[in-house]
Each structure stands twice: as C-alpha cells, then as structure tokens.
C-alpha positions in Angstrom: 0.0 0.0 0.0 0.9 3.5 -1.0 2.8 5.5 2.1 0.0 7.9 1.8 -2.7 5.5 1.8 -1.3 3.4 4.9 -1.5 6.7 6.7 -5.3 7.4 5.7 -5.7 4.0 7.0 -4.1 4.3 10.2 -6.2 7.4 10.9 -9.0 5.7 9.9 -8.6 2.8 12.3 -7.8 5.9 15.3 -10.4 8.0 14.5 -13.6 6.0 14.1 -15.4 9.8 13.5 -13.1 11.2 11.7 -13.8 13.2 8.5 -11.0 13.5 5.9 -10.2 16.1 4.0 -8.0 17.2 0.9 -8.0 13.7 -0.6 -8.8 15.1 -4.1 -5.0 16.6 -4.1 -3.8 12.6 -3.7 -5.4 12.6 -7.5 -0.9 13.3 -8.8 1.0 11.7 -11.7 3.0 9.3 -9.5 -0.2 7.9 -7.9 -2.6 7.7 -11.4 0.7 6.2 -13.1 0.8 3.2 -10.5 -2.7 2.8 -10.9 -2.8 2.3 -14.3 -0.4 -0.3 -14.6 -2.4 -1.7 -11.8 -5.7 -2.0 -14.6 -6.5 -4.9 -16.9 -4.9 -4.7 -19.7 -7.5 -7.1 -21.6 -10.3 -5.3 -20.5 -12.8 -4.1 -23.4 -12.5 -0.2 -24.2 -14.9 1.6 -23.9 -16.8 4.4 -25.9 -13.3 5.9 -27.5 -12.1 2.5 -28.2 -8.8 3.3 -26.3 -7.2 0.2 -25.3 -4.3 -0.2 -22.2 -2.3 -0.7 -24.9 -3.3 2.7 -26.7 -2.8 4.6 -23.7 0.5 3.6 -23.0 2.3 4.6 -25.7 2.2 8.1 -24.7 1.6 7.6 -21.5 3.7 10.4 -19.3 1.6 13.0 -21.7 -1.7 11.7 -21.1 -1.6 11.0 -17.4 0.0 14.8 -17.2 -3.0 15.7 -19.4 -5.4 13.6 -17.2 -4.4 15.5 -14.0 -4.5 19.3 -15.2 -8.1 18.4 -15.9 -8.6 17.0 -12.9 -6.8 20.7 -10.9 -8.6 22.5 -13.3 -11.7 21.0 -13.0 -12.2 20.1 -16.2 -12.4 16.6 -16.1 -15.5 15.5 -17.2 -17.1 11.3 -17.1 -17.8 9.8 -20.5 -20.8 8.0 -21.6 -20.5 4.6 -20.2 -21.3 1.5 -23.1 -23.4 -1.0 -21.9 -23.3 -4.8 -22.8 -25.2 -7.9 -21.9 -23.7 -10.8 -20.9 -25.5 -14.2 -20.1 -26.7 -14.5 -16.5 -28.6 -18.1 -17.0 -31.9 -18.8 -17.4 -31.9 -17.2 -20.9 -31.8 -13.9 -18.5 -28.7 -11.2 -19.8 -26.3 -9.4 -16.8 -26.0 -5.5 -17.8 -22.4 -4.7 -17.7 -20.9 -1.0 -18.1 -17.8 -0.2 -19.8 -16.2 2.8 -19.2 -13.4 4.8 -21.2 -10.0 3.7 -20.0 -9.2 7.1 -18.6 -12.5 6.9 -15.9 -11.5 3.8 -15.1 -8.2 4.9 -14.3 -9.9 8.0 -11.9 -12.2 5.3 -10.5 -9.4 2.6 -9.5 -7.6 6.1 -7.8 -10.6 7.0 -5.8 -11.2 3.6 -5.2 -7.7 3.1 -3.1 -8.9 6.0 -1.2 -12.2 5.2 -0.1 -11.0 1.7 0.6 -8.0 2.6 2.8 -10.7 4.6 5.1 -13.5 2.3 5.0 -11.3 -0.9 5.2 -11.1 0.0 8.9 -14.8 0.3 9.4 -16.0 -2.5 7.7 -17.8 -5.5 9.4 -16.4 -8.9 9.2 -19.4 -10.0 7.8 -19.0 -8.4 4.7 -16.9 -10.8 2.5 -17.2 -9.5 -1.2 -15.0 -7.0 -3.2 -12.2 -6.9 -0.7 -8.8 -7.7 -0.4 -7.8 -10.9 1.7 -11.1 -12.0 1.8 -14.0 -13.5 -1.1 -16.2 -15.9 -1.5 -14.3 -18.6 -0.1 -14.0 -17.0 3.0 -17.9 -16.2 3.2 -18.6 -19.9 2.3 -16.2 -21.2 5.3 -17.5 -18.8 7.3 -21.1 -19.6 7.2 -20.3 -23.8 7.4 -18.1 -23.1 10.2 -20.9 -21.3 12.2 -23.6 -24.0 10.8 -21.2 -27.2 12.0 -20.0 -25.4 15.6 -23.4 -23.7 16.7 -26.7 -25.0 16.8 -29.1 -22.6 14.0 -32.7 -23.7 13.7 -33.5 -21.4 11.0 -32.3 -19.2 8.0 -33.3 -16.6 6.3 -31.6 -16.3 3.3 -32.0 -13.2 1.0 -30.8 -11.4 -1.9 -31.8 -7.6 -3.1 -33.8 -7.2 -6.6 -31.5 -5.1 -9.2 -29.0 -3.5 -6.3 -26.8 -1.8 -8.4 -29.4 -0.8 -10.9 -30.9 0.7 -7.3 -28.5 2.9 -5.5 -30.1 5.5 -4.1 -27.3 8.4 -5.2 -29.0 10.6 -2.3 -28.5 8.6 0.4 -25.0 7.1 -1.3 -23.6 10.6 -1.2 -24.7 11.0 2.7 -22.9 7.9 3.6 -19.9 9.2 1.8 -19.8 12.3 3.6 -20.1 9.9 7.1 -16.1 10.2 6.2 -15.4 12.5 4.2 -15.2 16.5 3.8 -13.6 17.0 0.4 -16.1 18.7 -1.9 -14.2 18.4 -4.8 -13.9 14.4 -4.5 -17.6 14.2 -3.6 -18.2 16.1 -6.7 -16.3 13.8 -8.9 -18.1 10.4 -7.3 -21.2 12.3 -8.5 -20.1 12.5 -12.1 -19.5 9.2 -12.5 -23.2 8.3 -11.0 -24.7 10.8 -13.3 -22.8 9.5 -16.5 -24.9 8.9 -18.9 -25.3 4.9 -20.4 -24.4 4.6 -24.3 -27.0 1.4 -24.7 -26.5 -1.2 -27.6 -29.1 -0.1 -29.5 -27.7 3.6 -30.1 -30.0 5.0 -26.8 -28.7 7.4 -24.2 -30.0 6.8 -20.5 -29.1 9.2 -17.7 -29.5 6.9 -14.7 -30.8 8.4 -11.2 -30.2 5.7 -9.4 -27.5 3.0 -9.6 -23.5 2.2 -10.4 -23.2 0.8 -13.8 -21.8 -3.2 -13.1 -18.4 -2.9 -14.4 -17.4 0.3 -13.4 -14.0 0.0 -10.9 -16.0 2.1 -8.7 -18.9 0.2 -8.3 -17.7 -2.6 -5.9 -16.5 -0.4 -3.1 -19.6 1.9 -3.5 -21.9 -1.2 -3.2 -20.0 -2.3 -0.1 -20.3 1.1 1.7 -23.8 1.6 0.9 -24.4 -1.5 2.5 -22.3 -1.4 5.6 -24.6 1.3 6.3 -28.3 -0.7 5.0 -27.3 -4.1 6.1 -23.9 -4.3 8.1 -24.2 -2.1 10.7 -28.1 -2.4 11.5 -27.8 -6.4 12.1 -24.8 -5.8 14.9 -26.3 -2.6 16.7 -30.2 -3.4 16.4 -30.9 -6.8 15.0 -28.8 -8.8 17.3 -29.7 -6.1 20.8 -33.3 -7.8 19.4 -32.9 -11.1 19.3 -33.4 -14.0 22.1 -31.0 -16.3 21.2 -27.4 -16.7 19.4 -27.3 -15.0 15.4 -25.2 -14.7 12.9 -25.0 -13.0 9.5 -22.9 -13.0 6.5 -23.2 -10.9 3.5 -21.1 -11.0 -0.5 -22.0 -7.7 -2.3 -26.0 -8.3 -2.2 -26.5 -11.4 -1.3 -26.8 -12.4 2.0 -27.5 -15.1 5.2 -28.8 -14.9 8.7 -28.9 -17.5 11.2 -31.1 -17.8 13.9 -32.0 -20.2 16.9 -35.4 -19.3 17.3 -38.0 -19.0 15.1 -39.5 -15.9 16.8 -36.5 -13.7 16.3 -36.6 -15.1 12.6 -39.7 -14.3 12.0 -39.6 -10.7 13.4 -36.4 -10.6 11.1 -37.9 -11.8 7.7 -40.8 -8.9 9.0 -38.8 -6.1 9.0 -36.1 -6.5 6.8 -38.3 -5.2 3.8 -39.1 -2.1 5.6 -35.4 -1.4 6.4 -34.6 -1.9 2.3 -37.6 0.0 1.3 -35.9 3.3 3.5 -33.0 2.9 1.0 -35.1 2.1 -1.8 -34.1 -1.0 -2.3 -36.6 -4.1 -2.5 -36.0 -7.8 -1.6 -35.9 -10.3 -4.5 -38.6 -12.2 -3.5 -38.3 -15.4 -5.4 -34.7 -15.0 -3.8 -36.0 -14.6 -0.1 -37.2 -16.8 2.6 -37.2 -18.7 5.7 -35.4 -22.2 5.8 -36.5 -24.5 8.9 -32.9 -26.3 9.7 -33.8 -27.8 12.1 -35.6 -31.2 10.6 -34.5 -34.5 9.7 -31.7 -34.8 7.4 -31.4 -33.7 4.3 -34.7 -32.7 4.1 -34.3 -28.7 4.0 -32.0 -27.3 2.3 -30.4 -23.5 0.9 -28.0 -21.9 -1.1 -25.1 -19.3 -0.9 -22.1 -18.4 -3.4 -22.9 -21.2 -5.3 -23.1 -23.5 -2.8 -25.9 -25.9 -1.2 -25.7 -26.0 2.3 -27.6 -29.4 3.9 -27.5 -31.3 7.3 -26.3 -34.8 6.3 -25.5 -38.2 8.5 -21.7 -39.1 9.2 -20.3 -43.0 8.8 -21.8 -42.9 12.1 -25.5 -42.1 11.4 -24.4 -38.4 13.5 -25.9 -35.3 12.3 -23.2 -32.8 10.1 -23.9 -29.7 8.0 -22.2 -30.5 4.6 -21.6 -28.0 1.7 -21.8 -28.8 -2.1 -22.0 -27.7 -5.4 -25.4 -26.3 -5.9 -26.9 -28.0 -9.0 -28.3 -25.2 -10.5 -24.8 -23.8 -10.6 -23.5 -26.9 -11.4 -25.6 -26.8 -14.7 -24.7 -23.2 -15.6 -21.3 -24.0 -15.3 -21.8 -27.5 -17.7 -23.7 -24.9 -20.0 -21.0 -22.2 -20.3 -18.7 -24.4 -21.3 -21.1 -26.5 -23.6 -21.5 -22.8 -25.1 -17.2 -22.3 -25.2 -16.9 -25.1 -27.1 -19.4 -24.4 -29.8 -18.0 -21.4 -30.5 -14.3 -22.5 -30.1 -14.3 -26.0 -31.5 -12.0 -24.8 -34.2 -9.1 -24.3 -32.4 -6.4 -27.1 -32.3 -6.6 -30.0 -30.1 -4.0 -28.5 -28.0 -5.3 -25.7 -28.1 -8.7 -27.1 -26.9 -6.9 -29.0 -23.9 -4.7 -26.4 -22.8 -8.2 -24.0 -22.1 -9.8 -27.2 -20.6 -7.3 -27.2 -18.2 -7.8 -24.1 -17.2 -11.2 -24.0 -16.9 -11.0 -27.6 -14.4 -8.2 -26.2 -11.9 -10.5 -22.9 -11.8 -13.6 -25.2 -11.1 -11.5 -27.1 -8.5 -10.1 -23.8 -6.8 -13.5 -23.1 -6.0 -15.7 -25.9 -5.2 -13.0 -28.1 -4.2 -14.2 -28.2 -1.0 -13.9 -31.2 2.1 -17.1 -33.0 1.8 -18.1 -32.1 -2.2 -16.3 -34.6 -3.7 -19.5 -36.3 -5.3 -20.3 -33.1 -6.9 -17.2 -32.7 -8.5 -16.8 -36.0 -9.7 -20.4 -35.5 -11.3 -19.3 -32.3 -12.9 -16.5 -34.3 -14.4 -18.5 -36.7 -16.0 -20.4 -34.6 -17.8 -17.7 -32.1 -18.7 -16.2 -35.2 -20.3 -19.7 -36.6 -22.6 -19.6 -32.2 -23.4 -16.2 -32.3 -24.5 -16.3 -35.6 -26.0 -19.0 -34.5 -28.4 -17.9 -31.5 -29.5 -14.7 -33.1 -30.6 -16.3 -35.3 -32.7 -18.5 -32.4 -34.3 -15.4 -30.9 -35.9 -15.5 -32.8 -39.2 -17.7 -35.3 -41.4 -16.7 -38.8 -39.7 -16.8 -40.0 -35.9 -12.4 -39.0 -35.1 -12.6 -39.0 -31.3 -13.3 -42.5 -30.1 -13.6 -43.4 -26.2 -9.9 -45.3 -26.5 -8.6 -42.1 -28.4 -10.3 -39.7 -26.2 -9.1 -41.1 -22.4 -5.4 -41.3 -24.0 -5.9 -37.8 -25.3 -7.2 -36.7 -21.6 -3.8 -38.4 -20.0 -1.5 -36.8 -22.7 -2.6 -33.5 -22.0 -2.7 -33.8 -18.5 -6.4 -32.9 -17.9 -6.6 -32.7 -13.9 -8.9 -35.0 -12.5 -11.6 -33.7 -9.6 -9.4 -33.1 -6.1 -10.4 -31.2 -2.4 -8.2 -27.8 -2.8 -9.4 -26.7 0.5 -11.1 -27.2 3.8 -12.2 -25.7 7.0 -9.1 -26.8 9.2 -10.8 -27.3 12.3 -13.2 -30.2 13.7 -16.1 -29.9 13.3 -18.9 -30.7 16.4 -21.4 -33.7 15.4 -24.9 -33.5 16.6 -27.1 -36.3 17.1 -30.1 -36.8 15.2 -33.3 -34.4 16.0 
C-alpha cells in the first residue's frame, strides 16, 4: 500500500469519526501512473475505443494531461457503453464499460475510499475486498452452521442493487467520512454518467452504479455497511433471544437464527429497512429455511453452494456444503457454449483451455465434503467435450480409447479437495 494510503488508513482505524479532508489533491501523476499499470490490460475499451495498450504509448503526456483536468476542473465522465452478458436462465447481466481514462480516476478513488472504509467495515462483509471473497464467506457460514446450533435461515438477496443505488443517500454515507467537496463532486459525475446502450439509446440513470465500473464494488459495499452491516450488529442482534449470525457477498446475504421468533420478526422487517434505501428484496430469492428437521430434508443456497445437514459413517448429524446444482448446470452450459463457439481451435489448443477451466472449477468448489459433486461435474464435462470433438468434421475422429489417451496426454486434472475448513467440526445427534 501507498505511504499515503497506509496513513489514511491508520487514521481511519484511530479515529472511528473522523472526516478527511484534501483527498482530491492525492489525484498526482506518481499515484494515477501506479494505478494504471495496476488496470487490466484485456479489459474491453470503452466508448473511445482506447485500449491499455493505446494509452500507454504516450503515456507520461496523457496521465499529465489527465491530472490538469482533474486541478482544473475540467475533467469530465464519458458515456458509459453498456453490454449484456448471459446470467442463466436465458436472462442477460447488464455490464458497463467505461473509457479507460475513468477507469483509471475510478481505481484512484477507489484506493482512497478503501484505505478509510477498510477500517470500518464489518467482518461480515466478505465481497469485493482484499484478503477475503467468497471462499471466505462460504467457510465462514459452514463453520458457524457445523459449531453452533441454528434452527432457522433466512436467506435473501436484493432485486437489481446496483441498478438501485439510491445516489442521495449514497452521497450522505460518503460524507459519514469524508469532507472533500471536490472528490464528492467527482463520485457524483460518475453516478450521473450517462449509459451509451447497444441499441444507439442514451440513458441518464438516477439511481444506480453501472456493473463494471472499478468504482462500483467499493460503493456497493459502503452503501451497505450502512443498510445491512451495521443495523444487524447494533439493532438486530440487541433484538434477538438467542445466538445470530449474518454474513453478507456484495447483495446477497445469510442470517442465522436459533429461534423461530426472532426469525420471523427478522424476515418482518427487513423489507421495511430496504424500502428506507429504496431497495426491494428479491422475492423469489427470499425466505425462511426451517434447519432444524431430519436430514437432508431442507435445504439453501449461498455463493454457489448448497448447504444441507447430512448423516456421518456414524449415522451423527453434520452440516455439509456442495456444489449447488443449479450452478453446477450453468457452469456445464457455459462451457457447452465455449466449445461451440471454439471447437475450431487445435486439439492442443482445446486442452490447454480445458485445463484451465478444471483447476478454476477445483479452486472453488474443491471443497472437504463435495467430492461427489465434483466428480459429477466431471463426467459430464467429459460426454460435453467428447461431443464436440467429434463435431469438428464429417466422420466420428474422437473415439472413447482415443479420447481417455488424449485426456492423460494432456494432462487434464482429475476432480481433487483444494481446501477445507481446518478445524473439527462438532457432530450433533439426530433431531
């Protein structure tokens, strides 16, 4: 971290109230110059069609350029060009592009609002953040599940959050920490940029971050460290009878109850506490899970992943995690759809991306316990790949002899555990 930014952050953690000032003047050359080599270079351009590449070749000039706009004022946010990209379910994602020069701004302002808000975040919060994701939300949440005893959850996720950001209340969180008018100004610009849509269409949003922006993410987070994060540990929990817990990634989120009653009163009021933010629960998304049955009989899902109370060897009651199958289909069908559109590439070609794609699978849902799941994915991966082989000319080339020798020759990984929760879990007898 930045000298600069370690001492924002160090202020931060000191002085919980706080209000920093003059961070607009940490917009220099040095610091926009380390964040742009800090961008991906792969990313899509945006409206100017200016590429990392592009940018680089004169880059001293432009980043000099960039920041006498940005003292003189005279920076100004460009349209931001919107794409869809599949989401499953035939439904499409929305996902914003800005120019490579906002993007730059908004990875800057992002360091900034990080380094203070780092130190103010709960631990419950688990997405966008460095040193922690979805892994850790996922271990979290079975941890809790196999050591404590929940009877119900209420699992929940917010209908079209970032399409939802309300910019009024957004900009009154900001100002919980800082008092720099000019930087408050520039947050606002990007809000208000205007969306470049694929059919030629201009929209000026009033609510929402555009879903691709560098911005977004850490916006998102404080908005709802102020919604979610700290309402469920200085209300909810002062409310409740018995032992909670909570756990949140970006929008979607769980709670944990022991009672019923202080679920219940939850799952009541939780859409009046979004609807004061104007955000509204997704409720096909949303509901109350019993966990307290027989086994396997109730069951819900988080970060792609089904949680369950299963029986041990020892017909004991444990809460298990695995691959949730809806997300084990969507994955199956993204790669069905990679192969159809790339089954012209070379065999080695072919293999070396299939690789990739199975150590990435593995990385994730490699966890103790979800073995079966993985070795299901694999099976199916295979008859996908298999197929699609075969489609690549007249006559039937990829036999099941030729295909297995293919799979050991290029080294494709078979399904392995690449993580676990390190600790022992406590076994309950059966309710």
């Amino acid at each position: 971290m930045q000298t600069s930014l370690r001492g924002i952050a160090y202020k931060a953690r000191k002085q919980k109230e706080y209000r920093f000032h003059n961070l607009y003047g940490m917009l220099n050359e040095p610091f926009l110059k380390e964040c742009f080599f800090k961008l991906n270079r792969k990313a899509a351009s945006g409206i100017d069609e200016v590429t990392w590449k592009d940018y680089k070749e004169n880059l001293n000039d432009n980043i000099k350029a960039l920041v006498d706009r940005l003292k003189s004022k005279g920076y100004r946010a460009k349209l931001v060009k919107r794409q869809y990209i599949p989401k499953g379910k035939g439904k499409m994602r929305p996902l914003g592009l800005p120019t490579l020069e906002d993007k730059l701004v908004q990875l800057a302002v992002s360091k900034i609002l990080s380094a203070i808000w780092e130190e103010d975040f709960s631990s419950s919060s688990c997405g966008y953040r460095p040193f922690v994701g979805a892994k850790t939300g996922v271990r979290n949440l079975l941890t809790q599940l196999r050591n404590q005893r929940y009877n119900y959850v209420v699992e929940a996720d917010i209908k079209g959050f970032f399409n939802n950001i309300d910019h009024a209340w957004l900009i009154k969180m900001l100002k919980q920490r800082i008092d720099d008018s000019s930087l408050i100004r520039l947050i606002k610009k990007w809000l208000k940029a205007g969306v470049l849509e694929e059919n030629g269409s201009v929209i000026h949003p009033i609510t929402g971050t555009p879903q691709g922006g560098v911005i977004s993410p850490v916006l998102a987070n404080i908005y709802l460290h102020f919604v979610l994060d700290l309402w469920f540990e200085q209300h909810v929990e002062k409310h409740c009878i018995g032992k909670i817990y909570f756990v949140r990634y970006a929008d979607d989120f769980v709670c944990l109850f022991k009672y019923e009653k202080d679920a219940k009163n939850f799952y009541k009021v939780l859409p009046e506490r979004m609807a004061i933010f104007n955000l509204e629960l997704a409720p096909n998304k949303t509901r109350i899970v019993s966990f307290k049955g027989k086994p396997f009989t109730e069951r819900f899902t988080f970060l792609g992943f089904e949680f369950y109370r299963g029986l041990t060897k020892s017909k004991k009651v444990l809460v298990y995690a695995r691959t949730a199958p809806e997300k084990l289909n969507v994955s199956l069908g993204n790669f069905k759809e990679w192969l159809r559109k790339n089954r012209s590439l070379g065999t080695s070609d072919i293999f070396l991306k299939v690789k990739q794609k199975l150590r990435g699978y593995y990385n994730y849902f490699g966890l103790t316990g979800n073995y079966e799941s993985l070795e299901s994915y694999f099976y199916y991966f295979k008859g996908i790949l298999k197929k699609y082989l075969n489609r690549r000319s007249q006559r039937l080339s990829c036999n099941w002899g030729k295909f297995k020798r293919w799979l050991r020759i290029y080294g494709v990984p078979r399904p392995r555990i690449t993580w676990s929760l390190k600790q022992n879990p406590k076994i309950w007898d059966v309710v």
